[in-house]
N, C-alpha and C positions, 0 to 999 in steps of 0.2 A: 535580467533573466529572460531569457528567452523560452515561448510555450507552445510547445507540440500539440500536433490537435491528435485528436482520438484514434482517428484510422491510419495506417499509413498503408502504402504497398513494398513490393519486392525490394526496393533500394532505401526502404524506413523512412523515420523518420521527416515529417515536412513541419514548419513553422506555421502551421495554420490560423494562429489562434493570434498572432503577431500581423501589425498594419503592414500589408502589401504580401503578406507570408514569407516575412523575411527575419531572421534573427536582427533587435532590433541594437544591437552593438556591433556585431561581427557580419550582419548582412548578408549570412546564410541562408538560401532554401532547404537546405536539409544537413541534418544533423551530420550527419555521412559525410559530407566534408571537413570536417572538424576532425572526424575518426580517419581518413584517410591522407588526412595535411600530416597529422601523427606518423601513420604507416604506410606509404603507398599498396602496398598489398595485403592490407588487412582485409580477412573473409571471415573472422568471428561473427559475431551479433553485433549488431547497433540498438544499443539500450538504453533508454530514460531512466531514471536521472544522468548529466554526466554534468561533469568540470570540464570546461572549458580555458584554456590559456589564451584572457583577452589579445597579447602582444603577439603570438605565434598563430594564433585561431587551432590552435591542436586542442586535440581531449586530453586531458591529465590523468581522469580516473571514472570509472562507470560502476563502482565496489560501492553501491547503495550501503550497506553498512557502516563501512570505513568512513562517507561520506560525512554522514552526522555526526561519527563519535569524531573525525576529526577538527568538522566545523565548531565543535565543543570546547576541546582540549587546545587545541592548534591555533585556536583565531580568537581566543579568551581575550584579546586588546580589542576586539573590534566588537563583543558583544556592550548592548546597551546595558544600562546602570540597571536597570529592572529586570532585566535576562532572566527567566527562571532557571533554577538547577535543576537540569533533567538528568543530570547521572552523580545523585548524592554520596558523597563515601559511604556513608556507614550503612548503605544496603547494596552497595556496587556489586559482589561478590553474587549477592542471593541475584539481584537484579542481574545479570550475566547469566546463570543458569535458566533464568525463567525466559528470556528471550530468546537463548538457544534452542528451548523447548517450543517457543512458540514460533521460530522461524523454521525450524523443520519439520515440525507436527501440523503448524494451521496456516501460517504465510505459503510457502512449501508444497503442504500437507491438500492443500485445495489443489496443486497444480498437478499435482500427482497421481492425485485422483482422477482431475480431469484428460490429462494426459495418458492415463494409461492403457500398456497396450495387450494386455492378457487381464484374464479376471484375476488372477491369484495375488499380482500388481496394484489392484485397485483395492482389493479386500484387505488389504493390508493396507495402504494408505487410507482407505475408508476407515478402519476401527481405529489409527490410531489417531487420524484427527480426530473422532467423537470425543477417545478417550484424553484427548487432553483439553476439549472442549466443556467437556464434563469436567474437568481439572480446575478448567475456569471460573465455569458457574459458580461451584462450591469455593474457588476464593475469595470471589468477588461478591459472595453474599455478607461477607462480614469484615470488609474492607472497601472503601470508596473507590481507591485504585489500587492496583497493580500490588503496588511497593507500599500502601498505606495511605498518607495523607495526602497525598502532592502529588500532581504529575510529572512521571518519567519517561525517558525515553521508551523504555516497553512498553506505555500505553499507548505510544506513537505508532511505535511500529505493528503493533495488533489492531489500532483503528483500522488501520490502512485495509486490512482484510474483510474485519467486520462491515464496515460502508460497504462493502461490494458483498456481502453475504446471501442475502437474498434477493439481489438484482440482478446475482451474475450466477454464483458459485453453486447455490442448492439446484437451479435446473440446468444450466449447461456443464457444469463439471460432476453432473450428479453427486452432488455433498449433501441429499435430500433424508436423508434420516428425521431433521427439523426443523423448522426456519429459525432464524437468531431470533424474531418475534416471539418466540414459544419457549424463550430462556429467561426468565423474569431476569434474572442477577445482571446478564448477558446485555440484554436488551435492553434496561436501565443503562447500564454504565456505558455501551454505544452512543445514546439519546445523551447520557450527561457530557461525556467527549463533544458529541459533534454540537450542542449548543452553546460550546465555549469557544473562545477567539481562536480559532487561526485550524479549526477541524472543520468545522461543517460551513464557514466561510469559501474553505478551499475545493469541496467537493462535490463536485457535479454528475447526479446519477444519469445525466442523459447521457454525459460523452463516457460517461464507465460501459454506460451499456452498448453504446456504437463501438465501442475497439473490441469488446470481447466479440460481440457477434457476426461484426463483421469482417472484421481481419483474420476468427479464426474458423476461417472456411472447412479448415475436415471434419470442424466440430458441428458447425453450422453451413452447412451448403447452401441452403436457400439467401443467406443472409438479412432476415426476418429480423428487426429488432423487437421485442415483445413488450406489451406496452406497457405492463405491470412490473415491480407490485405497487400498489398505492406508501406515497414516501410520505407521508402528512404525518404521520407517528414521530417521526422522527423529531418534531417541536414539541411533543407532548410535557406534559411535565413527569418525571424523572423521580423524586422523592429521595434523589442518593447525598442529599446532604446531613441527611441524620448520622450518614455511618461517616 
């Protein structure tokens, strides 16, 4: 796996985070090769995550969704014997809607906000993230996760948001109506995520805060990274295993 660092410029993506800043398989400085071995005149986005084709050095696929559900389904010979099942049948269905919900109301839903470029735009991306933020709260008061007992892919894909809630989202995308700190249910189940293996191992609020604020300069011109908020909470103890 090759690891991009936090910032990039106009041609994306650079291997920062890799000895020499180089892809450390394919010996890439930037990703941007990879997507243009693909297509020589590809002018889309260049976006993290992608797949990589070791033998060709092309990208395969940049579809973050697609990514996981087919590292699941698709590569089921290659997971370990103890693999948790992140996408159970018998709540697939209900879990499918709730992720929909949460990728375009608060995955989404934050960018839109921040993004947008009339008020009428953001009042409406504003109240419907709350409202299905509030959606949250109230589920996750009387359920551990998402789906119940176990975690699933849509508590994955929602950490992802949450860890960057109030470091990034409440003052540079103005999503400030609350902090996630101010969401007892919310805030728990954050704290229970990221003190399990393989969340809060993987996430680093310094470089969340250097790519937002520095890369996006029409939001941030000064490119001021701000030093708060205090993350110590984030180890606190949790109480979410009664439910």
């Amino acid at each position: 796996m090759g690891v991009c660092g936090p910032t990039h410029d106009v041609r994306s993506w650079t291997f920062d985070l890799d000895p020499g800043g180089r892809d450390p398989v394919l010996g890439m400085q930037r990703l941007q090769e990879a997507y243009l071995s693909r297509d020589r005149d590809y002018a889309e986005g260049i976006t993290v995550p992608a797949m990589v084709d070791v033998a060709w050095g092309q990208v395969v696929t940049n579809d973050f969704p697609r990514i996981t559900h087919d590292l699941f389904f698709e590569w089921r010979d290659h997971h370990r014997s103890d693999a948790p099942d992140l996408w159970p049948d018998h709540v697939r269905d209900e879990m499918d809607e709730v992720m929909e919900r949460i990728y375009v109301d608060v995955n989404n839903g934050v960018y839109r906000c921040g993004f947008a470029g009339d008020q009428a735009s953001y009042d409406e991306a504003y109240e419907r993230l709350w409202d299905t933020m509030d959606w949250l709260e109230d589920r996750l008061a009387v359920r551990r996760y998402l789906m119940g007992e176990s975690i699933t892919e849509a508590d994955v894909r929602l950490f992802t948001t949450l860890a960057r809630f109030d470091a990034v989202y409440h003052g540079h995308f103005k999503c400030n109506r609350n902090k996630l700190t101010e969401m007892p249910a919310l805030w728990g189940y954050a704290r229970d995520l990221f003190q399990t293996r393989g969340f809060g191992d993987n996430t680093v609020f310094d470089q969340i805060k250097r790519h937002y604020y520095v890369v996006h300069d029409q939001l941030n011109p000064s490119g001021i990274v701000p030093g708060g908020p205090e993350l110590d909470g984030w180890l606190k103890p949790h109480g979410r295993g009664k439910l």
